[in-house]
N, C-alpha and C positions, 0 to 999 in steps of 0.2 A: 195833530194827535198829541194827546198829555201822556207822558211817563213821571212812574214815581220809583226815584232809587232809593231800594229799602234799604240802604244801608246808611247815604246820611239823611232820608226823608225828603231831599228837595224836590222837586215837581219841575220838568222840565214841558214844552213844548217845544215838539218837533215836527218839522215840517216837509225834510231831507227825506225823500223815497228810501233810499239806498240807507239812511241811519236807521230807520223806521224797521226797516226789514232785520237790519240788524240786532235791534233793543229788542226787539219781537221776542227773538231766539236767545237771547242773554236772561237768564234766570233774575237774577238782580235787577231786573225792572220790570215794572208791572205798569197796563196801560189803566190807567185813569180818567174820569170826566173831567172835564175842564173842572179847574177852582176857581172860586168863585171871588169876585173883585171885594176888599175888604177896603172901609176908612180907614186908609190906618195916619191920618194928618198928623204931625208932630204939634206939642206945645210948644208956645213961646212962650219967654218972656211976659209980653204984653199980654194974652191969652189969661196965664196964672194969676194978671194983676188983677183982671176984673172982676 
């Protein structure tokens, strides 16, 4: 299960019963769909040359 902490924005997934239950009930996070896999490749060097 995804949580999103609205305070710094990260997106965590958890998998912990017992945390699950917990973030549930904590106001400051909210559950979310999964996010979704992004490219995020770095340039190289070699990359910029071509």
């Amino acid at each position: 299960m995804w949580f999103l902490n609205k305070t710094t924005g990260l997106k965590w997934e958890v998998t912990d019963k017992e945390l699950i239950k917990r973030l549930t009930k904590d106001e400051q996070y909210e559950k979310i769909t999964a996010p979704k896999a992004t490219n995020t490749a770095s340039k190289t060097k070699s990359n910029e040359e071509k």
